[in-house]
C-alpha positions as CSV (number, residue, x, y, z in Angstrom):
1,X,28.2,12.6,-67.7
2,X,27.1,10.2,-65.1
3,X,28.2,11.9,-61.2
4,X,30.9,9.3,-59.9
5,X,29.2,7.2,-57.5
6,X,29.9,7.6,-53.6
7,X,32.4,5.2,-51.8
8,X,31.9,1.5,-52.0
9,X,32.0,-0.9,-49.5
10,X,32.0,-4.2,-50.6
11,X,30.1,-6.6,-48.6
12,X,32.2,-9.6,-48.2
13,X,30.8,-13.1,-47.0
14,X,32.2,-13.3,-44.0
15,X,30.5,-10.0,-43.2
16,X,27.2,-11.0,-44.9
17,X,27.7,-14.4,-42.3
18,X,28.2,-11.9,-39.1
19,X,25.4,-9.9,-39.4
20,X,23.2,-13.0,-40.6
21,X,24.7,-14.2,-37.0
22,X,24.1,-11.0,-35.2
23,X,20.0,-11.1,-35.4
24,X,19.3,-14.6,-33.9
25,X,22.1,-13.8,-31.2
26,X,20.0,-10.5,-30.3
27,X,16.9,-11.9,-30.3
28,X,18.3,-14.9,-28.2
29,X,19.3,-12.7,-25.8
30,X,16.4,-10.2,-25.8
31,X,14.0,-13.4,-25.5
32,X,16.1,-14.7,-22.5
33,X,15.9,-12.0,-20.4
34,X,11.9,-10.8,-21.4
35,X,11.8,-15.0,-19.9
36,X,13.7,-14.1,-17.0
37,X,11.7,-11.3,-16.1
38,X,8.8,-12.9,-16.9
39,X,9.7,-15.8,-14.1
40,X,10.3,-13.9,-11.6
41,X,6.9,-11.8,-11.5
42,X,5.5,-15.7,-11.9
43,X,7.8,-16.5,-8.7
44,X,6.6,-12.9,-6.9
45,X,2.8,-13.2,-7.8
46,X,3.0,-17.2,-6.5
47,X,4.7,-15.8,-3.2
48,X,2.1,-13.0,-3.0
49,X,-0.9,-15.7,-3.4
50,X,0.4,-18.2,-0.4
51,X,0.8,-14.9,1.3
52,X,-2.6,-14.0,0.4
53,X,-4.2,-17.5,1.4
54,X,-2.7,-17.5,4.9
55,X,-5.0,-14.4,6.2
56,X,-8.2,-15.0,5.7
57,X,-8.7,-18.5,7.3
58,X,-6.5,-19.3,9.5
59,X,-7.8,-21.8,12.4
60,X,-5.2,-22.8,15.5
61,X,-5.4,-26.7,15.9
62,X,-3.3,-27.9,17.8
63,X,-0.5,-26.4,19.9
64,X,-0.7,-23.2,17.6
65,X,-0.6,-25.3,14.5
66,X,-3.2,-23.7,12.0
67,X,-5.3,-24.8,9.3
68,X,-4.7,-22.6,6.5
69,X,-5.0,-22.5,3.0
70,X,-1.6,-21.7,2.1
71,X,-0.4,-25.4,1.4
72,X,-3.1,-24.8,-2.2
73,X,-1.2,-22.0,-2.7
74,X,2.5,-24.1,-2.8
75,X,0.7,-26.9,-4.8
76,X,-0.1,-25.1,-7.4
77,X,2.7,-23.0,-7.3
78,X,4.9,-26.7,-7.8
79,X,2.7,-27.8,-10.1
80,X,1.7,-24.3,-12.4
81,X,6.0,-22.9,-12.7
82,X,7.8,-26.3,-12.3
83,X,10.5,-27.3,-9.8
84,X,12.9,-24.6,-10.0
85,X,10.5,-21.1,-10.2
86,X,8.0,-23.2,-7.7
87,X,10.9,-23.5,-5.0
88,X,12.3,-20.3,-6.6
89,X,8.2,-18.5,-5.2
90,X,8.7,-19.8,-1.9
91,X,12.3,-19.3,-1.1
92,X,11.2,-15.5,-2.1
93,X,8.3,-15.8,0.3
94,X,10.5,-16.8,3.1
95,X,13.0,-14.3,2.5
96,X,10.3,-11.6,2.8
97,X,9.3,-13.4,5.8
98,X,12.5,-13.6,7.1
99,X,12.9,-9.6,6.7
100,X,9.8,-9.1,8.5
101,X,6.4,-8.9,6.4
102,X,3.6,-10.4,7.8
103,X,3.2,-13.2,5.3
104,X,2.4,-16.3,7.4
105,X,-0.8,-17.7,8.9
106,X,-2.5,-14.9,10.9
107,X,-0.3,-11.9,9.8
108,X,2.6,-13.5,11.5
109,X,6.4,-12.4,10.3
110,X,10.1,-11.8,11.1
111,X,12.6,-14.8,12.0
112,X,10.7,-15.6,15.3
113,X,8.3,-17.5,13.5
114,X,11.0,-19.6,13.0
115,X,11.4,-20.9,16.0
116,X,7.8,-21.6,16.7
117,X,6.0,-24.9,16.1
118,X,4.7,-23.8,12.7
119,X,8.6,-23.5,11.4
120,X,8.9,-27.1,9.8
121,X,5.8,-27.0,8.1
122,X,6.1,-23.7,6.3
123,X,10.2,-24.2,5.5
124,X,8.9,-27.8,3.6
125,X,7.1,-25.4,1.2
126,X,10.1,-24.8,-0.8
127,X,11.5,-28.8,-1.2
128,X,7.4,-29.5,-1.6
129,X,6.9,-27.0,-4.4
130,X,10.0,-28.4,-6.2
131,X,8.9,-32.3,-5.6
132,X,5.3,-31.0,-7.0
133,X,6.6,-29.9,-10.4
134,X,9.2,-32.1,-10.7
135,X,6.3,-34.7,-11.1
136,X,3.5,-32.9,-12.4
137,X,5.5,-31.3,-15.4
138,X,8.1,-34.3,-16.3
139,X,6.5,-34.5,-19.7
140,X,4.3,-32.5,-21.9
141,X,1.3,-32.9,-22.1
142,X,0.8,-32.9,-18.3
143,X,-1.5,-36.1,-16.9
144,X,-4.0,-35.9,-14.4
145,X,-2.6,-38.7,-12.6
146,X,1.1,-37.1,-12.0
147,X,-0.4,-34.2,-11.1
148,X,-2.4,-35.7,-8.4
149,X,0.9,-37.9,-7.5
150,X,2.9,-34.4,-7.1
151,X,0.7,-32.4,-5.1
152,X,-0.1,-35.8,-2.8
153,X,4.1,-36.6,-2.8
154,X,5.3,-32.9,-2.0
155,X,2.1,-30.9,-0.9
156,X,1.5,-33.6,1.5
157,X,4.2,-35.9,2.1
158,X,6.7,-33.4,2.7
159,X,5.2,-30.7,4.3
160,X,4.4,-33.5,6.7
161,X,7.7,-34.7,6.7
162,X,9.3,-31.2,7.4
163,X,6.6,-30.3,9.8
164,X,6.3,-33.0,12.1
165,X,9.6,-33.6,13.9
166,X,9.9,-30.1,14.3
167,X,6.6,-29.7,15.7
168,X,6.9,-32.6,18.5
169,X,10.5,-30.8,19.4
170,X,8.8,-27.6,20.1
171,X,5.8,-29.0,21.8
172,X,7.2,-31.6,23.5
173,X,6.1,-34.6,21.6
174,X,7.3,-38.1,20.5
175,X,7.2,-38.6,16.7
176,X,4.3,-40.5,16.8
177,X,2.3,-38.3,19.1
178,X,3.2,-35.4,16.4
179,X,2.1,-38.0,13.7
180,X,-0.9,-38.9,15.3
181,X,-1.8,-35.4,16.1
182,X,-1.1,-33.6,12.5
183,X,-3.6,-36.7,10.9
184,X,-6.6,-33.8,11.7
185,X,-4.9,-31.5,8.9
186,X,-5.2,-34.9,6.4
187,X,-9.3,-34.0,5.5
188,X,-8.6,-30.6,4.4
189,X,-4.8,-31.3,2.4
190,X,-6.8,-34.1,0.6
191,X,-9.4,-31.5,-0.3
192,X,-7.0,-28.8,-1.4
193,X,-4.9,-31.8,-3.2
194,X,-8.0,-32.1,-5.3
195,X,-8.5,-28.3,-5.9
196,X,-5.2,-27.3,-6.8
197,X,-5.8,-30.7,-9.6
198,X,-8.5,-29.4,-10.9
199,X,-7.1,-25.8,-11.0
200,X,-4.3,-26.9,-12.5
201,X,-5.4,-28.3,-15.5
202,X,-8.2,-26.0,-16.1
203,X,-5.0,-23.6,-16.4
204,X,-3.8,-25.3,-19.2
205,X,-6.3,-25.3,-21.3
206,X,-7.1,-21.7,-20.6
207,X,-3.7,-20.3,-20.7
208,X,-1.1,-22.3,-21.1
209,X,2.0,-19.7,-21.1
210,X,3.3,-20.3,-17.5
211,X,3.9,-24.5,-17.9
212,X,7.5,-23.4,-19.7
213,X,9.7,-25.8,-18.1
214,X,7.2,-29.0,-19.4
215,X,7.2,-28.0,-22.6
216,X,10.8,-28.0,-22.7
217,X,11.2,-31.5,-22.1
């Protein structure tokens, strides 16, 4: 005699539909969050490189101003993550700042530095970085030439815009003396403009996996 069989449960459509369902919805959610992870170690290793860049040359020129090589850092932080996790790096940069780690030009930290004559300039990091990738990465494949227009627009254009009036408020200055005075940081921004280019799409090719939000559009 053949052993009655064990309890049946009959699978149903609409339960064959649900747990079709359920997979995709947990793999949906398990890839979201491995992405948000990922982004924010992007954001924190993109703070940790301006951070990085502002110690080892770091040369007053006028009124305190330095030349460092931080603004590379925020061009390619705009132009590597996109707009949101470029501004997203430096907001997180300035919050550590703010809290007192010595992340500025020279080792400098803590909310003083924010009322000195370097405040402008380092605060424009975080609309510059978003300007940079809102250019560079507005379509996929990324072009050499909105590359260069980003990190010339934002790492340039707004630093400068940021940097200057605040500069001739705490040093005394019209607008235009300010202007006129900040044209000795042009040389080297145009240089790092170029590098942060070239670094940029040698990236791409190399390792692609960062330029999410282009490749979305």
């Amino acid at each position: 005699m053949t052993p009655p069989a064990g309890p049946q449960h009959p699978t149903t459509p609409e339960a064959s539909t649900r747990d079709s369902e359920a997979l995709p919805s947990e793999a949906l959610v398990a890839g979201t969050a491995t992405a948000s992870v990922r982004g924010v170690a992007q954001m924190a290793m993109f703070a940790a490189l301006v951070g990085v860049l502002g110690q080892p040359f770091a040369i007053p020129l006028i009124g305190g101003v330095p030349i460092t090589l931080q603004t590379l850092g925020v061009m390619l932080a705009g132009a590597i993550l996109g707009p949101w996790r470029g501004a997203g790096s430096m907001l997180l940069l300035h919050a550590l700042v703010a809290a007192g780690l010595p992340l500025l030009s020279q080792g400098s930290g803590g909310l003083g530095v924010y009322a000195g004559p370097t405040a402008g300039f380092a605060l424009g990091w975080i609309p510059a970085a978003f300007l940079i990738g809102l250019i560079t990465q507005w379509r996929w494949p990324l072009a050499w030439w909105r590359t260069g227009l980003g990190v010339i627009l934002g790492g340039i254009g707004v630093i400068y815009l940021c940097g200057i009036p605040v500069m001739a408020h705490q040093l005394g200055l019209t607008l235009t003396q300010a202007a006129f005075a900040s044209a000795g940081f042009l040389p080297g921004d145009a240089a790092k403009a170029v590098i942060a280019v070239g670094i940029t799409h040698a990236l791409i090719r190399a390792y692609p996996a960062p330029f999410t939000w282009a490749r979305r559009r």
